[in-house]
N, C-alpha and C positions, 0 to 999 in steps of 0.2 A: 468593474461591475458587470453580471449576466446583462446580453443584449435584451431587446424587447421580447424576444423572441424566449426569455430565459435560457439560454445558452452560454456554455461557458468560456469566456472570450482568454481568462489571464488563469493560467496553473504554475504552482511549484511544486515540484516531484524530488521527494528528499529516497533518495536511491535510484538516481537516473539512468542508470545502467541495466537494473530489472527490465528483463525481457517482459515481462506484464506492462509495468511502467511508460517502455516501451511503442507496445500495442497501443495501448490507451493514447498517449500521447499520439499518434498516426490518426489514430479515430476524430478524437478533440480537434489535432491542424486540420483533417479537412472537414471540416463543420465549420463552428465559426472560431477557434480560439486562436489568437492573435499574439498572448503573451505567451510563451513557454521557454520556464525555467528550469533546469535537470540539474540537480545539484552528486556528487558522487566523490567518493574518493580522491579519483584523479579525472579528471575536468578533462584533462585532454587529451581522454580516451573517445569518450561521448562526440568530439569534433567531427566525425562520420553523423554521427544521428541527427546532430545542428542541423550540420547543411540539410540532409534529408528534409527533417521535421520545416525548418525554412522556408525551402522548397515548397513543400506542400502549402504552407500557411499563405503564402504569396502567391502558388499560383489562384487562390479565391480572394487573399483581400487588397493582393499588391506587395511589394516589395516594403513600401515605405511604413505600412503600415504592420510590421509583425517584427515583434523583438524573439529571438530565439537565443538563448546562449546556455552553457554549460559553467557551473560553479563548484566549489568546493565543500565540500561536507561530510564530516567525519561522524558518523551515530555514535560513537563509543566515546568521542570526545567532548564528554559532559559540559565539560568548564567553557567550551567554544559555543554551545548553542543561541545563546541568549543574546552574542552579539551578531552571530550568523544570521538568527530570524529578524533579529535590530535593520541588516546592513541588503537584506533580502527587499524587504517591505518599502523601506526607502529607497532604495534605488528601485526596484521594480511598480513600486505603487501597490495596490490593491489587488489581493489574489483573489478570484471566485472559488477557486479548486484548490487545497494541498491536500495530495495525496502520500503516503506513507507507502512506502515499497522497497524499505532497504531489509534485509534479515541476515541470517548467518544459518543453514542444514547442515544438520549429520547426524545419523543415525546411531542408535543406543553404543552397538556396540564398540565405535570409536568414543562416543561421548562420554560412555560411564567409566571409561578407564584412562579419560586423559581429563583434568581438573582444569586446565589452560582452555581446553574450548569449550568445555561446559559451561565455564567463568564467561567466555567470549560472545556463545549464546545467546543466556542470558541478557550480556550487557548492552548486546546490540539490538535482542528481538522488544525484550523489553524497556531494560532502565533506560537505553536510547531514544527509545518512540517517549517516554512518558517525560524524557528530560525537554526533549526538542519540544512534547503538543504545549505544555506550559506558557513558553511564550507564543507560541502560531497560536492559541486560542485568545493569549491577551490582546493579540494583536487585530483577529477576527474581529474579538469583541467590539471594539476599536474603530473599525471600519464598519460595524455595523451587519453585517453579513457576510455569506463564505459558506461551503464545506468539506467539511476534512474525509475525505475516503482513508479507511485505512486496509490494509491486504492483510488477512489472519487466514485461517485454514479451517479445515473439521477437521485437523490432530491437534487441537486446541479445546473442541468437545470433551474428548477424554481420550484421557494420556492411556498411549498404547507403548506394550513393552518394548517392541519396535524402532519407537523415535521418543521418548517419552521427555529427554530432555527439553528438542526443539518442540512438542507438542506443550508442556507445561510453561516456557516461554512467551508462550502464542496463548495459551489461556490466559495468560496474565495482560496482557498487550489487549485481548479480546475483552475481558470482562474491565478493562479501564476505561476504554473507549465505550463502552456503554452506558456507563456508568456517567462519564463524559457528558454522553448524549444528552441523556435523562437531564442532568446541571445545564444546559445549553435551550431547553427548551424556552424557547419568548425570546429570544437573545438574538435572531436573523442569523445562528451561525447553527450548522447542523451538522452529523454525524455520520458514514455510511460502513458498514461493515460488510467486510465480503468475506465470502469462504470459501474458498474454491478447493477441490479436492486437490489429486495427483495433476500436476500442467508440466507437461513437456516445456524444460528451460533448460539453462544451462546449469540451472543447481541440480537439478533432475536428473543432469545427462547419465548415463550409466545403472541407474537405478531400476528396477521390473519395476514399467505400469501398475499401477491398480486399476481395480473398476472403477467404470464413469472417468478414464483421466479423461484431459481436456486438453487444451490448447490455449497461449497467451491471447490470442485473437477473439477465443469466445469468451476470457474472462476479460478483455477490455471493451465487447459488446455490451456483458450484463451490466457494466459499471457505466456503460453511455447511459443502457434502456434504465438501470437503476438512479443515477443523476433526474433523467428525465422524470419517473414516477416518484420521486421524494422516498425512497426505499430507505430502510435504519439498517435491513438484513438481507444480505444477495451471498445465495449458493449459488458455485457454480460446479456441474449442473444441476437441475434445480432438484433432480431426482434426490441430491444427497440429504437434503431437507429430512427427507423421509427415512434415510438410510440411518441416520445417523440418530434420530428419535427414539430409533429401534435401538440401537446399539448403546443409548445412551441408559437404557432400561433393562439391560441384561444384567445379571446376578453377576458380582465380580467372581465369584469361581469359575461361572463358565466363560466368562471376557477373558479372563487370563492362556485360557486355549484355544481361543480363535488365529488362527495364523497371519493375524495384523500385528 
């Protein structure tokens, strides 16, 4: 449970390998968070970040008092979630934070011509998030309090010829989780949506910037300062807010010839 201080002491991070994820979790150890979980793939890759994140956690609350470890968890592997979130909760106890940060990018023009990763997309941005929140929110409920961040984008606003696949993915991931929200209110378990535009990661690597990119560090700030103010909706940065209202209002004949 949040200290007095409502601070978030215990997280599970379903794509513990996200460079975002990542950040965040750096931020959370040195504050007060004392439980952290990183669930991914392959668990003992993450063994570099343990120790790190550990590290950090102890040098504020001590050694004794900070569980840190790496677990396993497949987004795509529908039929495992239920006893994943089962085997999480009870060994770990009560989470204050799950946040969501696993996905799968690529842009149109591999996507629209290979049916295997647009399938893959899909099943990771969305039917994965929506398979796993099912039981993480039974289990919130449950304990009474919690909230789920989840990591979406503005190419989730509207699908651009560009990336249109991974952007319609993340619309869907986006407007569940909202929807989410809304069904959660009075229930002590809440909902935070972030969107962060173009962030220098390793899914990024290789790709031209956009405007406004960012950095894993300033979207795992807006998600502390966003925790902190009870926020539903965190752009980062926050200019895209505005960018994107605009863009969300253009005639699609002229959308279709914008060079996004």
């Amino acid at each position: 449970m949040k200290d007095a201080l409502g601070s978030v002491q215990s997280v599970l991070v379903l794509g513990g390998g996200s460079d975002i994820a990542l950040s965040t979790m750096r931020a959370l150890a040195e504050r007060r968070a004392t439980t952290l979980v990183l669930a991914g793939r392959r668990p003992e890759e993450l063994e570099p970040v343990v120790k790190e994140l550990r590290d950090l956690a102890a040098a504020r609350a001590g050694a004794d008092a900070v569980t840190v470890e790496a677990v396993a968890f497949d987004a795509t592997a529908v039929d495992t979630h239920e006893a994943f979130v089962e085997d999480a909760f009870d060994r770990f106890g009560d989470f204050d934070l799950v946040l969501f940060a696993f996905g799968v990018y690529a842009n149109s023009d591999r996507a629209e011509h290979d049916r295997e990763l647009s399938v893959e997309i899909a099943a990771s941005n969305y039917v994965g998030a929506v398979s796993v929140a099912v039981p993480v929110v039974d289990r919130l409920r449950a304990q009474g309090h919690g909230s789920i961040v989840v990591l979406s984008t503005v190419a989730g606003e509207r699908a651009r010829r560009s990336n249109y696949t991974y952007g319609a993915s993340k619309a869907g991931l986006d407007a569940f989780f909202q929807g989410l929200g809304d069904a959660l209110v009075g229930t002590g378990v809440s909902v935070m949506i972030v969107r962060p535009g173009f962030v220098h990661t390793k899914m990024t690597e290789g790709l031209k910037p956009a405007p406004l990119a960012t950095t894993p560090d300033a979207v795992a700030d807006a998600i502390v300062h966003g925790l902190a103010r009870g926020s539903e909706i965190v752009w980062v940065p926050g200019a895209l807010r505005w960018v994107m209202t605009v863009l969300r209002h253009v005639p699609r004949p002229i959308f279709r010839r914008l060079p996004i």
